[in-house]
N, C-alpha and C positions, 0 to 999 in steps of 0.2 A: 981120583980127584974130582972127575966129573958126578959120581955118584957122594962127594959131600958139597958137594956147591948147589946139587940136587936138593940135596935134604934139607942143607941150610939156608932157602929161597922159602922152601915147604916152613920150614919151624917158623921164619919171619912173615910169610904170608900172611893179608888180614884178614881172618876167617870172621863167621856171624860172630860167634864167643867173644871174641878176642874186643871188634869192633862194640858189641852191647856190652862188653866191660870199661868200654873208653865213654862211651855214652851216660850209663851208668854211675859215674863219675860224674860227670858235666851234669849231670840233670840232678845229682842229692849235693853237687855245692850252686846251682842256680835254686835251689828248691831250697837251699838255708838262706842266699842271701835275701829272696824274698821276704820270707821271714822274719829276716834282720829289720828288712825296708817295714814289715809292720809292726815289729815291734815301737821301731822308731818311730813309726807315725802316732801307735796307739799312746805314748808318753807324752810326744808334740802337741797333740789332740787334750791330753789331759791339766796339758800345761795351760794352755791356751782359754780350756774354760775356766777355769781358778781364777786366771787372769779377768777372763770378763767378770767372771763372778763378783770377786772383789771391785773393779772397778765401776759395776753396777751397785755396789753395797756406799763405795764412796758418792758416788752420783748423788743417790737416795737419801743416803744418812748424815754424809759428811766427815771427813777426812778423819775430825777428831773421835768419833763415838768407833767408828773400825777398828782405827789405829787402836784406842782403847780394849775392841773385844781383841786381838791379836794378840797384847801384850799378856792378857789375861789368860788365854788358851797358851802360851807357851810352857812349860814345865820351868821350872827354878834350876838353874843349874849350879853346881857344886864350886863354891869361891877355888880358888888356885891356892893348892898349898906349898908354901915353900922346903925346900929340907932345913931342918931344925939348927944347922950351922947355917943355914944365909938367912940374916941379919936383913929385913928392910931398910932400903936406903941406903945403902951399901956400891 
């Protein structure tokens, strides 16, 4: 008995391995959330000039000639079709 409470002390012991397998761990999911934090920033950042950009455009030119190129730059999008049994107004 003394000889598996021996063994079984030794198998749970924290050895270098065991301990730079826990480590290991910890450091490639801090080492993604970082990542996360820049991806999030690099979007924020992207956001944020658009933002001034544009509101630098309105400053300068005026709400209506923007608002104009915006509308123009947008692609036309496809009317809504209904299914051929529903009836508008209905």
């Amino acid at each position: 008995m003394l000889e598996w409470l021996r063994r079984w002390a030794l198998s749970h012991a924290p050895t270098p391995e065991k301990e730079a397998e826990k480590a290991l761990y910890e450091a490639r999911l801090a080492l993604y959330r970082a990542e996360q934090r820049v991806r999030d920033a690099l979007i924020y950042a992207e956001y944020y000039r658009e933002r001034v950009s544009f509101l630098q455009r309105v400053k300068d030119e005026g709400i209506e000639n923007v608002a104009d190129m915006r509308t123009m730059r947008q692609s036309p999008q496809p009317a809504l079709r209904l299914h051929p049994k529903v009836a508008p107004g209905e």
